[in-house]
C-alpha positions in Angstrom: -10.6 -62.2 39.0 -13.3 -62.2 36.7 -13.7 -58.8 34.3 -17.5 -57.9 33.6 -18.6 -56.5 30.6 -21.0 -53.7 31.3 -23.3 -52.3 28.5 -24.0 -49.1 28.7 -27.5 -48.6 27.1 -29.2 -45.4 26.2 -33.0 -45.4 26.2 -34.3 -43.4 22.9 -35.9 -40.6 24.6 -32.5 -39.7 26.0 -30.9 -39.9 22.7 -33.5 -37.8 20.9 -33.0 -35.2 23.2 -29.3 -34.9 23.4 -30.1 -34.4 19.7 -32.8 -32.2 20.2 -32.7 -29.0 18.5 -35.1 -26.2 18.2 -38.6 -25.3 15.8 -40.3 -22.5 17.1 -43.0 -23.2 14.5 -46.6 -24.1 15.0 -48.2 -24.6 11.3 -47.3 -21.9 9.4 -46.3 -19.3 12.4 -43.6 -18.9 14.2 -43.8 -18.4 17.6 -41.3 -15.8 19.3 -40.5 -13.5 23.0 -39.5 -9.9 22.4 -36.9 -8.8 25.6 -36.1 -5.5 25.5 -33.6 -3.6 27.7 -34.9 -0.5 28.2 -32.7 1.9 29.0 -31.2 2.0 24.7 -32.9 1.7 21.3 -35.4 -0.6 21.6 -38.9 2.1 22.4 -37.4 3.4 19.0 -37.1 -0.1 17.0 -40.3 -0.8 18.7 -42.0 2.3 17.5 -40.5 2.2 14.0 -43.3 -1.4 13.5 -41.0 -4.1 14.8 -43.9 -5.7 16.4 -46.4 -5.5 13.4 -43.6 -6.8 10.8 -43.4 -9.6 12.6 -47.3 -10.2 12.7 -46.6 -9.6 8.9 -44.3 -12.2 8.4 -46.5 -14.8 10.3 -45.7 -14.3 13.7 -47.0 -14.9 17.0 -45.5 -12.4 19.6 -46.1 -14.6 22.9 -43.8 -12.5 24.9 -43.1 -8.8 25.1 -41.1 -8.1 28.1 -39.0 -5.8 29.8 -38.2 -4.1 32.9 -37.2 -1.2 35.3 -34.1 -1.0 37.3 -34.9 -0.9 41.2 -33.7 2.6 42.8 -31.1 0.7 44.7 -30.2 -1.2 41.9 -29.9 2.3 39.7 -27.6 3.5 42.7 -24.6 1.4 40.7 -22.6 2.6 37.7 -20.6 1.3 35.5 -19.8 -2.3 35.2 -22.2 -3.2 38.4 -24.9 -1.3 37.0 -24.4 -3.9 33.9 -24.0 -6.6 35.6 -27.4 -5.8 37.3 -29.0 -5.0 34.0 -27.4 -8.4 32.3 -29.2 -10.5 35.3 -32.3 -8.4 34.7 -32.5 -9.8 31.1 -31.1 -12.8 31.9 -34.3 -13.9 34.5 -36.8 -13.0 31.6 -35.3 -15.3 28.6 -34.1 -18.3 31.1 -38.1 -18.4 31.7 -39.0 -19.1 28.1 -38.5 -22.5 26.7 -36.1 -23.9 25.1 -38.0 -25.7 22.7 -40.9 -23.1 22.6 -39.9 -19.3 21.6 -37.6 -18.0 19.1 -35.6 -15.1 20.9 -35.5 -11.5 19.9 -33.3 -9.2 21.9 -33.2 -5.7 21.7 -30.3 -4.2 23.8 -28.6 -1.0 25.2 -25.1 -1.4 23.7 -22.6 -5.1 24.0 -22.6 -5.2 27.7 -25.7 -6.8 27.6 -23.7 -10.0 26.0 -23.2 -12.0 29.1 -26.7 -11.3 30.5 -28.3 -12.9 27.4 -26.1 -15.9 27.6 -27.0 -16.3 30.8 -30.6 -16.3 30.2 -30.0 -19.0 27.1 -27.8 -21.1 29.2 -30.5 -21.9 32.0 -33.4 -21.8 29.7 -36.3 -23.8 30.6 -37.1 -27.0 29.1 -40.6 -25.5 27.8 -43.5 -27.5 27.0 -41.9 -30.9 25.8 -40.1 -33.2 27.7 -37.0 -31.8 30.1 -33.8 -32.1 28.1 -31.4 -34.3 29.1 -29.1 -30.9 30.2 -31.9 -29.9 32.9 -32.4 -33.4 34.0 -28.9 -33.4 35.1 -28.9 -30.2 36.0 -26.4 -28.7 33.9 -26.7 -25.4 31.9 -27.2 -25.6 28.4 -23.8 -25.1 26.0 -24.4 -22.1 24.3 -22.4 -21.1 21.1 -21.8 -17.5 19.7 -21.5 -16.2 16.3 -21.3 -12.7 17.9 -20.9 -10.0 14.5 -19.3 -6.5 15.5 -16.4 -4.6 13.5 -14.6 -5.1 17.1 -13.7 -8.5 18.4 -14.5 -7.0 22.1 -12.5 -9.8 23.5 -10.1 -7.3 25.2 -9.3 -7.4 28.5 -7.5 -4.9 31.1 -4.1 -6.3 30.2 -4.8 -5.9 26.7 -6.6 -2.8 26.1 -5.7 0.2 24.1 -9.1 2.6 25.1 -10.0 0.8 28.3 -13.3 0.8 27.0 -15.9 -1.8 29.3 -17.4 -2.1 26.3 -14.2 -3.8 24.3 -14.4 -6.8 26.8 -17.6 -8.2 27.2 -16.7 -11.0 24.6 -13.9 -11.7 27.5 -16.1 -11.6 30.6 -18.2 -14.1 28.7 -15.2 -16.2 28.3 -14.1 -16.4 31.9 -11.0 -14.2 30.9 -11.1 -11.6 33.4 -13.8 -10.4 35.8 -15.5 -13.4 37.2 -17.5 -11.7 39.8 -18.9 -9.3 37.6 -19.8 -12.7 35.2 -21.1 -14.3 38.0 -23.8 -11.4 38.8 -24.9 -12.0 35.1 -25.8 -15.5 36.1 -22.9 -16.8 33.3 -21.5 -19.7 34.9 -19.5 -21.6 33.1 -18.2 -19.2 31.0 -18.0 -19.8 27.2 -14.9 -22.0 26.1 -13.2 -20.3 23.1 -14.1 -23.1 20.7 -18.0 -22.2 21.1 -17.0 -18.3 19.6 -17.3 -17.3 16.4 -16.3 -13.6 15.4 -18.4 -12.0 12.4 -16.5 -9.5 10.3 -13.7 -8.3 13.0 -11.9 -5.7 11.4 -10.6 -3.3 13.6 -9.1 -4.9 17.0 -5.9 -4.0 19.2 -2.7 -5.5 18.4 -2.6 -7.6 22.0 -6.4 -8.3 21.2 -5.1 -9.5 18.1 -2.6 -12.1 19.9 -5.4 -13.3 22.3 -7.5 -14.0 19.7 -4.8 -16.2 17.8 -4.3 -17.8 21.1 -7.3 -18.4 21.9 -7.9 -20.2 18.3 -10.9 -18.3 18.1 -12.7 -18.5 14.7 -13.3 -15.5 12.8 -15.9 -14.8 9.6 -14.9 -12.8 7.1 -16.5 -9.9 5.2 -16.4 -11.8 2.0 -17.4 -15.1 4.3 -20.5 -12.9 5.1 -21.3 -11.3 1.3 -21.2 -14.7 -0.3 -22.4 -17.1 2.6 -19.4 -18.7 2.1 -18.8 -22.9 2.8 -16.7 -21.3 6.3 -19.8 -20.0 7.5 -21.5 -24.0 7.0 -18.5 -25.0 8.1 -18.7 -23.0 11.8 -22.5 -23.2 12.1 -22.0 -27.1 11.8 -19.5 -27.2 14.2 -21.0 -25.0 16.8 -24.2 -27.5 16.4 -22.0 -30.4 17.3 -20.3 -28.7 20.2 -23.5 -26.8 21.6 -27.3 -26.9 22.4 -28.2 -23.6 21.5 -26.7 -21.0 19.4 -27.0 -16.9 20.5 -26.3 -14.6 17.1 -25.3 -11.0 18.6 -25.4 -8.1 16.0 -23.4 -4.7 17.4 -24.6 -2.3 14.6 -21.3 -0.9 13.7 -20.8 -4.0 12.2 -22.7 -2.7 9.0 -21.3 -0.3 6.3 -20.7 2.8 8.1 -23.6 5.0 5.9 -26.2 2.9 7.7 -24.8 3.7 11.2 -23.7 7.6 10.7 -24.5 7.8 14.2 -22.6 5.1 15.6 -19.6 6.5 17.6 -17.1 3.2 16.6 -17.9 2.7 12.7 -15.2 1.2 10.7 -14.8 1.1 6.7 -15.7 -2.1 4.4 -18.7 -3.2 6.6 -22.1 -5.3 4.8 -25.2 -3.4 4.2 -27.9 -4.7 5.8 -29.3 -6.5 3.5 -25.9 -8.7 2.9 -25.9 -9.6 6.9 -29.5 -10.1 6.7 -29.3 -13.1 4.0 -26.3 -14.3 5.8 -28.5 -14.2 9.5 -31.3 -16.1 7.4 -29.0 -18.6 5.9 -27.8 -19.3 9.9 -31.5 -19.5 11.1 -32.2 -22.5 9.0 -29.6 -24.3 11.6 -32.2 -25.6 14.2 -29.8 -24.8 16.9 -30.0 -21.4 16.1 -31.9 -19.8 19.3 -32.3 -16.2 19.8 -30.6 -12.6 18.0 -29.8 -9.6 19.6 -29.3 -6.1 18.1 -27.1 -3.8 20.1 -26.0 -0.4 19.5 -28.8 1.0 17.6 -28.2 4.5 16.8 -31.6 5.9 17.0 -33.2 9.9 17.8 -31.1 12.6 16.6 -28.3 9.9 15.9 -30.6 8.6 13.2 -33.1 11.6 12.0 -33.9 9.8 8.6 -34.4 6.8 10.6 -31.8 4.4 8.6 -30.4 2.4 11.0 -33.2 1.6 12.8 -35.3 -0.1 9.7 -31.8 -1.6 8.9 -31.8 -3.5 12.7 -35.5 -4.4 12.0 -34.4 -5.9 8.6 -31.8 -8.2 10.4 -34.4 -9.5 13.1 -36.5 -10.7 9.8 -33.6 -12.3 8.1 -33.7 -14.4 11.7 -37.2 -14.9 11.3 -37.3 -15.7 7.4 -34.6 -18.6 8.2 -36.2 -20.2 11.0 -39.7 -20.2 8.5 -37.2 -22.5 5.7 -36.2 -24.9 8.4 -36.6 -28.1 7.0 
């Protein structure tokens, strides 16, 4: 029996865009979608000039977008009602392009996580050519450098508060809860190796385990204050492994005097302005796709205002990297 030899050949424009990454710039502006979940901080980071810094900084806002729960859909609580929320945001970003609009999300609390990576995971090809993902019909992989002084990779079995909001990291993982995920529009869920965690440093002791388990990377405080080689070192392999890249901020993340009003601070946090040049320094990875802010205190949880111009000073750090791209 004669064996063939079968060459496998790729044409160039399939090539280019399994290589593809993202620009977002047109001349000197960079164009970007606001999505706001409405029902948390974002009127108040909106209000505070969000919107006209980013004109400042050469900006073109093509999309400003929100919505409004249904009655029926407000009838839920709980996890349902996020779930419902997460899909909400999750139909406005996978409308935007993947190639066309740099990502700003401005969220209730960390519930919103799966919604958001639902939304970048079936994200439409945009103006260019269909990737080769879409074409195939296959979600985009979507990596996460997701910053928060909690890992929030608990799950039920894990759990010392048996807070929701200590597992989203999990339900976007596929570790527990895969109707709920499902809702969100998250499907597959994130393997561990496409999760980074920024700055953990207060997690439960079986959290703790699952996260060693799991293998799941972690960058440190110092990592973060001196843009260390381990944050090139993850940001280049999340580019190999992924399409796009989703950078989650939960406030208490920061130096607890710039979030006095955040219920779940912890000590030896970065000011904002040390996160900010580390969230530039990631932008100028073109994979780099969208931020979101969540857990903004704002009102009477922030009457001198601090912690909101501190979340608008991250969204520019985002902004100024994607401007040095080379």
């Amino acid at each position: 029996m004669k064996k063939l030899l079968v060459l496998c050949i790729i044409p160039a424009a399939l090539s280019a865009a399994a290589v593809s990454a993202q620009d977002y710039r047109e001349g000197g502006t960079v164009r970007v979608a606001i999505t706001r979940n409405p029902y948390g901080a974002a009127p108040a980071i909106m209000a505070e000039g969000l919107p006209e810094r980013l004109m400042e900084m050469g900006c073109r806002i093509e999309r400003n977008e929100t919505f409004v729960l249904s009655d029926e859909e407000l009838e839920y609580r709980g996890w349902a009602r996020d779930a419902l929320t997460g899909r909400r945001m999750a139909g406005l970003i996978s409308a935007y392009g993947k190639n066309q609009l740099l990502t700003i999300a401005l969220l209730n609390n960390c519930a919103d996580l799966p919604g958001i990576l639902a939304g970048l995971q079936n994200m439409g090809p945009g103006s260019g050519k269909p990737t080769y993902h879409l074409a195939a019909r296959v979600p985009h992989r979507v990596g996460l450098v997701y910053f928060d002084a909690h890992a929030d990779i608990n799950t039920p079995e894990t759990t010392l508060s048996g807070m929701y909001g200590g597992m989203d990291v999990a339900l976007a993982a596929g570790l527990f809860n895969r109707g709920n995920r499902l809702i969100h529009g998250l499907d597959p869920p994130l393997p561990p190796a496409y999760i980074v965690l920024g700055d953990v440093r207060d997690t439960d002791p079986r959290e703790t385990e699952l996260i060693n388990r799991l293998h799941i990377r972690i960058l440190s405080t110092a990592d973060i204050r001196g843009r260390s080689d381990n944050v090139r070192a993850q940001m280049d392999r999340l580019s190999s492994l992924t399409d796009l890249i989703y950078i989650h901020v939960d406030m208490d993340v920061l130096a607890p005097e710039e979030v006095r009003g955040h219920g779940l601070t912890a000590p030896d946090g970065p000011t904002s302005r040390e996160l900010a040049a580390c969230i530039e320094w990631i932008f100028t990875w073109p994979k780099a796709a969208a931020i979101g802010i969540a857990s903004t205190p704002y009102g009477e949880r922030d009457p001198e205002h601090i912690s909101r111009r501190a979340a608008i000073r991250l969204i520019e750090g985002a902004v100024r990297g994607v401007r040095n791209r080379r």
